[in-house]
N, C-alpha and C positions, 0 to 999 in steps of 0.2 A: 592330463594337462590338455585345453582346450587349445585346438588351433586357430592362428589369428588368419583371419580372411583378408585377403589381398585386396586392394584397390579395382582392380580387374573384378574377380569376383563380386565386390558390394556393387560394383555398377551395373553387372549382368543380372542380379537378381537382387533388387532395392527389397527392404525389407516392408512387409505388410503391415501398411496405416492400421493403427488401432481405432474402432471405430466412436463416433463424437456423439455427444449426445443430442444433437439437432440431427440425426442422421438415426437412432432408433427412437424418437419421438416425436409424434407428429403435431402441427404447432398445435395449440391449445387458441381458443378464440371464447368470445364472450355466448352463452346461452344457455339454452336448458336443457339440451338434449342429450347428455351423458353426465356422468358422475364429475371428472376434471374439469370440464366447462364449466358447470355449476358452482366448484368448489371455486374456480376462477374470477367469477362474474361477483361469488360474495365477498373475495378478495379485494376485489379492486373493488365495490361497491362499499364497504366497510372505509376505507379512505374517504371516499364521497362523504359519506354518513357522519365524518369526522370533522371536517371542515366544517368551519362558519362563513363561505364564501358563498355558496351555495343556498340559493330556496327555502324558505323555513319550512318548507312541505318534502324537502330530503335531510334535513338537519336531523341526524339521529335518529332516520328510519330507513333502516338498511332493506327491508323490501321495494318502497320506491325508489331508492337509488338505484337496485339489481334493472327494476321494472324500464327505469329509465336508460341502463346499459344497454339493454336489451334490444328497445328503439333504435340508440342510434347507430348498433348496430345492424341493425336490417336495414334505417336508413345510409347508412353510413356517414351519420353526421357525427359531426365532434358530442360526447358528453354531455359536455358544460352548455355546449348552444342548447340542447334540447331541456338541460336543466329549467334554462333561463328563462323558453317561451312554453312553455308547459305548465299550466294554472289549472287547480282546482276550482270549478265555480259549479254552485251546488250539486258536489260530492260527483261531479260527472271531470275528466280531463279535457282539457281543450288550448288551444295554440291561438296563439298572439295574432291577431291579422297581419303584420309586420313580416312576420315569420315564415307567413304561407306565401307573401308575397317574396320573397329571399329567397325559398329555398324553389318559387315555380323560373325565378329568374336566373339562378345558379343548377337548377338540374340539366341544363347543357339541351333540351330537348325544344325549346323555344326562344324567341327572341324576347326581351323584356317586358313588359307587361308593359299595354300603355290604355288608359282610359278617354271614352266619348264621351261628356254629358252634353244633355241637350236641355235647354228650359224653355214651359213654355211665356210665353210675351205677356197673356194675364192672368189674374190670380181665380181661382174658383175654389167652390167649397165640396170638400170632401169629406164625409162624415163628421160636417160638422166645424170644422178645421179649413181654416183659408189660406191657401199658400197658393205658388208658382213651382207647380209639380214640374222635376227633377227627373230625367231617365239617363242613368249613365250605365255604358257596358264597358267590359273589359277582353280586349282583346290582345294577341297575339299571333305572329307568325309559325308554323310549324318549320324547325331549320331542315327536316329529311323531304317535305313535300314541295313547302315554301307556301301552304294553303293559309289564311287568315282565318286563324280560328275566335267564336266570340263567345261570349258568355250569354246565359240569361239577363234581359234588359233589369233593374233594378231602381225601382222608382219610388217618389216620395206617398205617390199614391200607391204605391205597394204597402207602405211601411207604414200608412194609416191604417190599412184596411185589414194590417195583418196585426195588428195592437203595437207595433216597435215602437212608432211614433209619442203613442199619448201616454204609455209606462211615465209612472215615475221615476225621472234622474236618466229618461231616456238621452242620451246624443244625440240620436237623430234632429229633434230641435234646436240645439246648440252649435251644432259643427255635422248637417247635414251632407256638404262634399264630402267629407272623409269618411263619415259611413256609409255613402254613395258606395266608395270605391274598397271600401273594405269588402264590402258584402259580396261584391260581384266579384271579386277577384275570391273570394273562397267559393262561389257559384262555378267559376273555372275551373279552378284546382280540381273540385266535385267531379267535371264532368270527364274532362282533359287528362289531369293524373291523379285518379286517386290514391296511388299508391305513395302517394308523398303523402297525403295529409293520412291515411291510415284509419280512413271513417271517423275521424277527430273532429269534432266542431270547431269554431272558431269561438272566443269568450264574449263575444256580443252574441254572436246567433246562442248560445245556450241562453246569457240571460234574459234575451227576447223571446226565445220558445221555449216549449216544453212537448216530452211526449206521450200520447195519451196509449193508455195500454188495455186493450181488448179484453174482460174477463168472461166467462162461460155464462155467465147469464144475460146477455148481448147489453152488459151496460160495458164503461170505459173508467179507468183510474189514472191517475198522474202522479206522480211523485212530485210535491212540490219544495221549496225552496230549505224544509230540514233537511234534506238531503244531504247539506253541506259538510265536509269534513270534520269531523271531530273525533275527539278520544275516545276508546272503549270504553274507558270507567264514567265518563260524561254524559257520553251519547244518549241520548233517551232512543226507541227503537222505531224506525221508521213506517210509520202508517199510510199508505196511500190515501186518497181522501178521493173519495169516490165523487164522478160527475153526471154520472145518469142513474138513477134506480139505488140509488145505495141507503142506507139509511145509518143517522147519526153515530160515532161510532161512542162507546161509553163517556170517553172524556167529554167530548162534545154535549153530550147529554146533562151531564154533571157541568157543565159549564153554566146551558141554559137554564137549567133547573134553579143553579144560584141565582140567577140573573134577572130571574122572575120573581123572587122570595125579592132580591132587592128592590127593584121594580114596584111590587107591591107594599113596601115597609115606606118608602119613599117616594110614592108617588108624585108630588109636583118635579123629581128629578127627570129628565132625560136621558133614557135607558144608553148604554154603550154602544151597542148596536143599531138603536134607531137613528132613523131618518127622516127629518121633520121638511116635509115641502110645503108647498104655495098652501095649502089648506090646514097646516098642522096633525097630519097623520103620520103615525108612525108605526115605521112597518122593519119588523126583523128584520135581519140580513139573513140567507142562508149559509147552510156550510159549507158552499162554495163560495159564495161572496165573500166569506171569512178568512177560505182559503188563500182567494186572491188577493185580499189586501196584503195578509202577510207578508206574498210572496211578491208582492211591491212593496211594502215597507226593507224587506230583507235585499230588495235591489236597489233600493234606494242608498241603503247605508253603504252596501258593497262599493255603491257606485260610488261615492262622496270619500272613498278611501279610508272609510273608519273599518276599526275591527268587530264585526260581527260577535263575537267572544265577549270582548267590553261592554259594548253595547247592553249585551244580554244579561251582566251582570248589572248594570246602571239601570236593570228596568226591572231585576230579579225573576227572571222567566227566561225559558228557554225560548228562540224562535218559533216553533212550532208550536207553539202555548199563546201567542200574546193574542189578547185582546185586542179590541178597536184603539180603546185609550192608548195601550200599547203602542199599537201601529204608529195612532198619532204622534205620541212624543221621538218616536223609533225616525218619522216622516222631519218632525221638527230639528232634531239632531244634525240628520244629512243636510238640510237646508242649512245651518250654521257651520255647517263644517265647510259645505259648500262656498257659503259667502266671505269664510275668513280662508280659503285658500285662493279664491276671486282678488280678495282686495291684498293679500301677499303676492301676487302675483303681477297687480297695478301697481302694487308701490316697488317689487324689482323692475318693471319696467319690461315684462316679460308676455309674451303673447305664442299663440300655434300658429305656425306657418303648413296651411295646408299642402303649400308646392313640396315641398321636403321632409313633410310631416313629424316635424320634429316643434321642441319650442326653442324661441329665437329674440332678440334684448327687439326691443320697438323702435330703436331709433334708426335700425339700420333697415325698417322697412321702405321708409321713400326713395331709397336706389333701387328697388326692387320694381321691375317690369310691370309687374301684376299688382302694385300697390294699389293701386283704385279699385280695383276690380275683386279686392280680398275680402273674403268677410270677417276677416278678423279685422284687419285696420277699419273697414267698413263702424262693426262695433264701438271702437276707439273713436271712433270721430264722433259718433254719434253719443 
């Protein structure tokens, strides 16, 4: 028969806690460095993946959702924000200008961003182009030093000189402040923290540049604008298109070759690729020139918010494939698209307000401070 312990007793010798399971396991956290992490990250990424609230660029692809866990846990931002400014724009990642300016204002290491432009008084020409070059920087205070820190100055005559400007469906001619301020403040980011933007571009500086890639025979290649996202079973396979010393590659070849037979069967036509000047010569395009229309037609559409996909079935070519005509109609599209989101736009009554960079109803721009001075109302009036 077992004896019963006294009161005295259980109090001199309380009996031994059994041990808890947060106490022989250590937490578990989002990444890839062991076997439970992992199993973890596709746990909670599978959820992501599941959701229709989410990005159509994590809808039902449980790698980018993992890839984008993974983020915001080394940054330590929320999920879903990183979801949200995180765009693919040809086939490369890149963050919202909006975004780098948020997270350089919330990482507690500077005071808020604030922007200089300067313009100057008259207008001159720059390649070509006549404006009232624009120099605005971005700067900030460091809160441990207290030093003013600034950016790279960022000017309209930068952004002729550097092709931004004269792209097709560029911004910079349309709403030149905000890409002012865009630009320079990921110039900052760059220099100041990069560990926040994570060598990320911004989605204007990718579809303003490109990078050209060294090969062993001292010419240079680019991946251009097929680069862009798409399906495995779709995809055609990505060809660099060579810019010094390269030579046509098959398809190109077989392009030309057609092009010539038509050319010849039809001669009083006007080949697709020429170009008829002041004296009526016509002179090929090369396959670079070919290249880069595309890859202004493919930023033109991007730009005008149409789906690149659609598009591509509306012209029956892949982007990588299209022709001059192509480009044309491709060039023609964006500009309708353009102009019927323009005049929905006039008839809500709807305008960008660059002070808050957001869009804003029109009538409540003439209490606004800056109303003369805006170029958006500016436009309006005019």
């Amino acid at each position: 028969m077992t004896a019963k312990a006294t009161v005295h007793e259980l109090k001199s010798n309380p009996p031994t806690p059994m041990p808890s399971a947060s106490t022989n396991q250590p937490a578990i956290s989002i990444g890839f460095g062991d076997l439970r992490a992992f199993e973890f990250t596709q746990r909670v990424a599978r959820i992501f993946a599941e959701s229709s609230l989410v990005p159509k660029e994590f809808v039902g692809n449980l790698a980018n959702c993992a890839i984008a866990l993974n983020m915001a846990s080394r940054m330590g931002a929320d999920p879903i924000m990183i979801m949200q400014n995180l765009y693919i724009v040809h086939g490369r990642p890149s963050w919202s200008a909006q975004f780098i300016i948020a997270m350089i204002n919330n990482c507690g290491r500077f005071s808020p961003l604030r922007f200089d432009i300067s313009e100057d008084k008259e207008e001159r020409v720059i390649d070509s182009v006549k404006i009232k070059n624009k120099v605005c920087i971005a700067w900030s205070e460091d809160r441990e030093t207290g030093l003013r820190l600034e950016s790279a100055p960022v000017s309209l005559e930068m952004a002729i000189k550097e092709g931004w400007y004269t792209k097709n469906g560029s911004k910079w001619r349309t709403m030149p402040d905000v890409m002012l301020r865009y630009r320079s403040a990921a110039f900052f980011g760059r220099v100041y923290c990069p560990d926040i933007l994570m060598g990320i571009k911004t989605t204007d500086e990718v579809h303003d540049t490109y990078d050209l890639i060294p090969a062993e025979d001292g010419s240079y290649s680019m991946t251009v604008a097929e680069a862009r996202p798409e399906s495995a079973s779709e995809a055609p396979k990505e060809t660099p298109a060579k810019v010094v010393n390269q030579e046509s590659t098959q398809q190109e070849a077989a392009q030309d070759e057609t092009e010539a037979q038509h050319a010849e069967a039809k001669p009083d036509e006007k080949d697709e690729d020429d170009e008829t000047g002041p004296e009526k010569k016509k002179t090929r395009l090369t396959k670079e020139e070919r290249e880069q229309r595309r890859f202004e037609a493919i930023h033109a559409v991007e730009a005008a918010g149409l789906d690149l996909a659609e598009v591509e079935i509306d012209l029956n070519a892949f982007a990588s494939n299209w022709n001059s005509a192509q480009c044309e109609r491709a060039f023609r599209m964006a500009e309708e698209a353009a102009a019927k989101q323009k005049a929905e736009r006039q008839e809500q009554g709807v305008i960008f307000c660059p002070k808050i960079e957001a869009d804003v109803i029109s009538e409540k721009c003439p209490s606004c401070p800056e109303y003369g001075k805006c170029p958006s109302t500016e436009t309006d009036q005019g």
